[in-house]
C-alpha distance (Angstrom), angle and dihedral (degrees) to the residues before:
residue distance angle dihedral
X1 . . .
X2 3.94 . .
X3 3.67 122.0 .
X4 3.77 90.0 -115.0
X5 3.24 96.5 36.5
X6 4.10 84.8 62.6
X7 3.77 89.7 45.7
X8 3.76 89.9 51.7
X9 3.53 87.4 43.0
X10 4.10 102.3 57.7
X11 3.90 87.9 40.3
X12 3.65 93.8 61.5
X13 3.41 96.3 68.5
X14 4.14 98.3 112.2
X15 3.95 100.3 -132.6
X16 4.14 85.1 54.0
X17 3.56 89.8 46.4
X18 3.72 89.8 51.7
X19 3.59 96.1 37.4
X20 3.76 97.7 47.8
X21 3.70 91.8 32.4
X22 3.93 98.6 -127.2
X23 3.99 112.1 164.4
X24 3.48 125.7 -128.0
X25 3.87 90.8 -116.4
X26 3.98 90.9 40.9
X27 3.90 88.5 58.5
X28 3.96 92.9 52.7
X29 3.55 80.5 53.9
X30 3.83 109.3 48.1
X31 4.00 128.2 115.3
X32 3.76 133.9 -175.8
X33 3.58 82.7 -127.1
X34 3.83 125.3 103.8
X35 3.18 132.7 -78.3
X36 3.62 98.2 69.6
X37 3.63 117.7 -178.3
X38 3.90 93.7 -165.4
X39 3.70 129.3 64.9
X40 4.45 88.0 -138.2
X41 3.80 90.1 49.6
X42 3.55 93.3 53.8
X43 4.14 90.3 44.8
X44 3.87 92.8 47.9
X45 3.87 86.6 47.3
X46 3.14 101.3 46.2
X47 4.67 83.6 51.7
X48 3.75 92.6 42.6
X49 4.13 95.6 46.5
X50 3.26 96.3 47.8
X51 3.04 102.0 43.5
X52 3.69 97.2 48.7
X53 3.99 73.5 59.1
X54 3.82 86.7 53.9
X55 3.42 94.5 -132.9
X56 4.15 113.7 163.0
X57 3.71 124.4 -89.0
X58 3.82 94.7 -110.6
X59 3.88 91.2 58.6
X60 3.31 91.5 46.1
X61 3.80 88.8 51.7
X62 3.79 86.0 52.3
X63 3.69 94.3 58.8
X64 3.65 93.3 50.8
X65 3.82 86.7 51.1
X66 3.83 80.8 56.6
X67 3.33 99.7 51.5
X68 3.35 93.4 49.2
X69 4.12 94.2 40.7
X70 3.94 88.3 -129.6
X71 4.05 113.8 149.7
């Protein structure tokens, strides 16, 4: 499975799409690649590229951190 296919995927779940309020037609459209106009697409990007680029758990945890500009 494709990295945005995974995205697309997770986000189609209908109490995210609610939640997070993704469109029907915005979801067709999503990418794991920047820009992002959602803070969760970004997040779930950022876990599903790198990790795809099987990079370790704590660095991915450090890019979240990033994201977020935590610590």
């Amino acid at each position: 499975m494709e990295r945005n296919d995974i995205l697309k995927e997770i986000l189609s779940d209908p109490d995210l799409m609610e939640k997070y309020d993704i469109k029907e037609k915005d979801l067709k459209e999503l990418t794991t690649s920047a820009p992002y106009n959602k803070k969760i697409i970004e997040v779930l990007s950022v876990i599903i590229n790198e990790n795809d680029n099987h990079l370790n758990s704590s660095m991915i945890y450090k890019k979240i951190k990033k994201v977020h500009n935590i610590g």
